[in-house]
MARFIMAR-518578 format. One record per residue (C-alpha): x, y, z; residue in three letters. Coordinates in steps of 0.02 Angstrom, whole numbers, padded with zeros to 5 digits, always signed. Each point is the difference from the previous one (the first is absolute). Layout:
N
XYZALA
...
end
This chain:
97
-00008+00385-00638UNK
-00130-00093+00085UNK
-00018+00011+00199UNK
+00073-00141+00077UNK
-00101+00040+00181UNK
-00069+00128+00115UNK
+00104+00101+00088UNK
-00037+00036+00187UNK
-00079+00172-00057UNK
-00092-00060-00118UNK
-00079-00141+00099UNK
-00043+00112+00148UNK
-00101+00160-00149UNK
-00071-00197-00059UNK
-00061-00048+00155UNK
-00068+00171+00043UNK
-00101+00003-00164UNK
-00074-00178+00033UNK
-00047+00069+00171UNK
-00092+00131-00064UNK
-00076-00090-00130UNK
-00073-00123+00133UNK
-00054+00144+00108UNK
-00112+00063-00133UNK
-00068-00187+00000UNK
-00018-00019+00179UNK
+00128-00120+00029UNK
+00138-00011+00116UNK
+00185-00011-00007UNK
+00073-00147+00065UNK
+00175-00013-00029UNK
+00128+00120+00058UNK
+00149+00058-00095UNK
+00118-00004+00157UNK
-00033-00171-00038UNK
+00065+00004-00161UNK
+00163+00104+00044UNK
+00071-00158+00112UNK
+00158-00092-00075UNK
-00077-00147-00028UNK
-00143+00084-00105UNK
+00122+00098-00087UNK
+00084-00153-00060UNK
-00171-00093-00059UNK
-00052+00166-00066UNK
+00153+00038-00105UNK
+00081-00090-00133UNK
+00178-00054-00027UNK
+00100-00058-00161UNK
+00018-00148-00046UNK
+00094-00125-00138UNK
-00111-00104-00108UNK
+00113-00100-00068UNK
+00192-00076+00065UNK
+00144+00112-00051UNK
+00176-00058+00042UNK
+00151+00119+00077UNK
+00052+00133-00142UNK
-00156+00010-00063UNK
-00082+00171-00038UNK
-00187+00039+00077UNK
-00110+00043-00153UNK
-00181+00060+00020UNK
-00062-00153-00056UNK
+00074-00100+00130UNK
-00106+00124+00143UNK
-00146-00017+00075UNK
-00084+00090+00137UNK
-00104-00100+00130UNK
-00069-00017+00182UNK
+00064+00012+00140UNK
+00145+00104-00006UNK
+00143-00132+00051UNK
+00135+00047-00093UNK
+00074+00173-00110UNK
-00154+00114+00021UNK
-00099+00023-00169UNK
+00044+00207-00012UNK
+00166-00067-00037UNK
-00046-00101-00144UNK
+00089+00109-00135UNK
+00150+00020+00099UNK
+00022-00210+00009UNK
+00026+00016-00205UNK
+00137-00031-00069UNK
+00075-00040+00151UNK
+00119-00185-00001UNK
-00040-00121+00128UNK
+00134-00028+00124UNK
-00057-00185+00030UNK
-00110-00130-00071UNK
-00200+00065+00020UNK
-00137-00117-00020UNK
-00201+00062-00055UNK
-00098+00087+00113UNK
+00177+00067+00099UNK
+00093+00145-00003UNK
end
């Protein structure tokens, strides 16, 4: 299974190795990751599942009806495998879930 994004762990041991990677180049850190912990970031930052196509009521969600994109504005993306084979409870048009 690929990696769908970077969890908050990983993103702080990431930026910790970029800042030491710019130390040893005699550059400076600008951004902060308190920055990147607000709810707004986390909801640019993150991705959420989506529908690409139109599926009426009744119908079952199949992987190839998911896609994970930014920002996270609907069913978060680490809950991708739990949205198959689930049955719509209403019509869904592409690009909502």
């Amino acid at each position: 299974m690929e990696h769908i994004s970077l969890s908050k762990d990983d993103l702080c041991e990431f930026k910790i190795k970029i800042d030491r990677i710019n130390n040893f180049k005699g550059l400076k850190t600008v951004s902060a990751i308190s920055e990147i912990e607000t709810p707004q970031r986390i909801k640019e930052f993150r991705r959420a599942c989506y529908l690409k196509k139109d599926i009426k009521k009744g119908e079952k969600i199949t992987q190839e009806l998911l896609i994970t994109l930014r920002p996270n504005l609907g069913i978060d993306a680490k809950d991708y495998f739990n949205l198959i084979g689930c049955e719509a409870k209403i019509n869904l048009k592409q690009l909502q879930i």
